[in-house]
N, C-alpha and C positions, 0 to 999 in steps of 0.2 A: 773297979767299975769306972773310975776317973778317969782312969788312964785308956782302958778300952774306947769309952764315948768319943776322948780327947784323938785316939786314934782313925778314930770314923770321918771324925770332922776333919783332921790333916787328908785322911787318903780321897777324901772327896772333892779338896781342894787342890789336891795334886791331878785331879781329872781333866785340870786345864778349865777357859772360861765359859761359859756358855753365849755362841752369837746369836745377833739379833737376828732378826727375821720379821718380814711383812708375808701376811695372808690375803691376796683376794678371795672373795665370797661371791660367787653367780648366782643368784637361785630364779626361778621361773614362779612364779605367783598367779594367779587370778589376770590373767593374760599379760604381766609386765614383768621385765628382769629388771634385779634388785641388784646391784653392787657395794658391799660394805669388803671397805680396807681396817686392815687392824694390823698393830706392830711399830716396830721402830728400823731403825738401820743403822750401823754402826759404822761412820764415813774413815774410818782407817785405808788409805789405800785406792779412796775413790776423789776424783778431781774431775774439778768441774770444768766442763768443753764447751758452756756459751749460756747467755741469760737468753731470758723469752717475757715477753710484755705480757702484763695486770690481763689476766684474762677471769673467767667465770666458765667452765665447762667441765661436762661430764663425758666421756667422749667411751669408745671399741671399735676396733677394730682387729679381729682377732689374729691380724697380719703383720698390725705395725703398733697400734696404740692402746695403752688400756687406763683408765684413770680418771682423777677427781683433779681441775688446777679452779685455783680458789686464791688469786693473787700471783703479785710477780713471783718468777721462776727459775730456778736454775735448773741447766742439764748437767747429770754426772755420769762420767764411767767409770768402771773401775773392773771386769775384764769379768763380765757376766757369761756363763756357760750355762746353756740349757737348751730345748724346744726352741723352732722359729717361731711357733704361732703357737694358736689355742682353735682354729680352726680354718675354715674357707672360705671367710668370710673379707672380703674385698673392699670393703664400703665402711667409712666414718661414718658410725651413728654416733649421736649429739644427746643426750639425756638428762636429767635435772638434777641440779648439786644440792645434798640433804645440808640444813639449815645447821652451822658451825664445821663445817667440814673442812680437815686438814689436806693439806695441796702432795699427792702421790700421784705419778706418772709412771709406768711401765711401759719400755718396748723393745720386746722380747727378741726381734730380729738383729735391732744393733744395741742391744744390751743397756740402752742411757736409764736411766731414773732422775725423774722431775722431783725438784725438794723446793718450799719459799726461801728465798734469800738467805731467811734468817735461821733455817733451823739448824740444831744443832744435837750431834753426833750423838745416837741412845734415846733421843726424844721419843715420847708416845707420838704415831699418824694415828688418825681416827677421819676416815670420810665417808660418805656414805652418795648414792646416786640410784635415782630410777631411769628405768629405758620404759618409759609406756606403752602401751598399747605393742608389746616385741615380746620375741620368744628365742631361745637359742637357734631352733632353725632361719628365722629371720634375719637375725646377725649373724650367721655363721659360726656361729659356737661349737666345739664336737663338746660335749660330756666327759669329762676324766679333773686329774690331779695331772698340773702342770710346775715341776719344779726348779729353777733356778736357783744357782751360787755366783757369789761376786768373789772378787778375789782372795777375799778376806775371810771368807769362811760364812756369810751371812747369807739366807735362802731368802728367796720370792718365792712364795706359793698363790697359785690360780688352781682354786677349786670348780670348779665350774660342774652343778649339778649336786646331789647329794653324795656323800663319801661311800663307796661299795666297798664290800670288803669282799676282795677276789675268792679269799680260800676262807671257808669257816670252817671255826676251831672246832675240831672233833670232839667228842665226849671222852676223855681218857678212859685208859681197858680197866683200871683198878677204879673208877667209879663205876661203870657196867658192871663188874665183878659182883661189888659190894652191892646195889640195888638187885642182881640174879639175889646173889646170896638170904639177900632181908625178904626177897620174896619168896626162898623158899622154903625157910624156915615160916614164916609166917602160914604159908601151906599146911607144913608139916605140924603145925600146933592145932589146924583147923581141926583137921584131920583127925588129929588125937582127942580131941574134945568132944 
């Protein structure tokens, strides 16, 4: 049994590592969108192309920019493939940074991500931001799952909206089977009584 478990743990580690990954969150609320970031990102492979000044902002623009900067900044690339945008929306909206929020920048056109100075590689982001009184059509939002990869294997996800699920799973034929079957036995007992 030692030997088996010992062999679970080996082949799961031979799976290779698991990368990191940042989620945005859109949701539409009681007439405001909500943006919560969650994640980390693994900087193997990504180098930074320029600082940007102590700023405070929550900003979208579903064309060029998406994010929380919450102090000074650096820009990184590291050879992002994905979506140009998340929507048709042409215009920097400006929105309010939630209270201890970590500094994540997104833009999906030329691939950079905003990190503070100091962070380091694997760290938990945590930011959060309202857009008041806006709605996805206001900013230009389409509704869907927007997914980027950096070079390194690590994804950016933009959810924007709640998660559909294209194809629902069908009832498999041998659970139909078995509920026919129990009801008709259950028939045939009535029946007999």
């Amino acid at each position: 049994m030692r030997k088996f478990i010992a062999g679970l743990f080996g082949a799961a580690l031979a799976l290779g590592t698991a990368h990191a990954a940042v989620t945005i969150s859109l949701e539409e609320s009681a007439g405001d969108v909500t943006m919560d970031i969650n994640g980390s990102i693994d900087m193997t492979g990504v180098f930074a192309v320029s600082d940007i000044d102590f700023r405070i902002n929550a900003f979208m623009d579903p064309n060029d920019l998406i994010g929380v900067e919450n102090g000074f900044i650096v820009l990184y690339s590291g050879g992002v493939t994905g979506p140009d945008d998340i929507g048709s929306g042409m215009t920097l909206n400006f929105g309010s940074v939630g209270v201890g929020s970590d500094t994540f920048t997104f833009d999906p056109r030329f691939g950079n991500i905003g990190l503070t100075t100091d962070y380091q590689s694997g760290s938990i982001i945590s930011a959060s931001a309202l857009f008041a009184n806006e709605s996805f059509a206001s900013l230009g939002v389409t509704m869907g799952t927007y997914v980027w990869t950096l070079g390194n294997g690590d994804t950016i996800t933009i959810q924007a909206g709640p998660v559909m699920d294209p194809d629902p799973v069908p009832v498999p034929l041998p659970a139909l089977l078995f509920a026919t079957g129990v009801s008709l036995i259950g028939l045939r007992k009535r029946r007999s009584a």
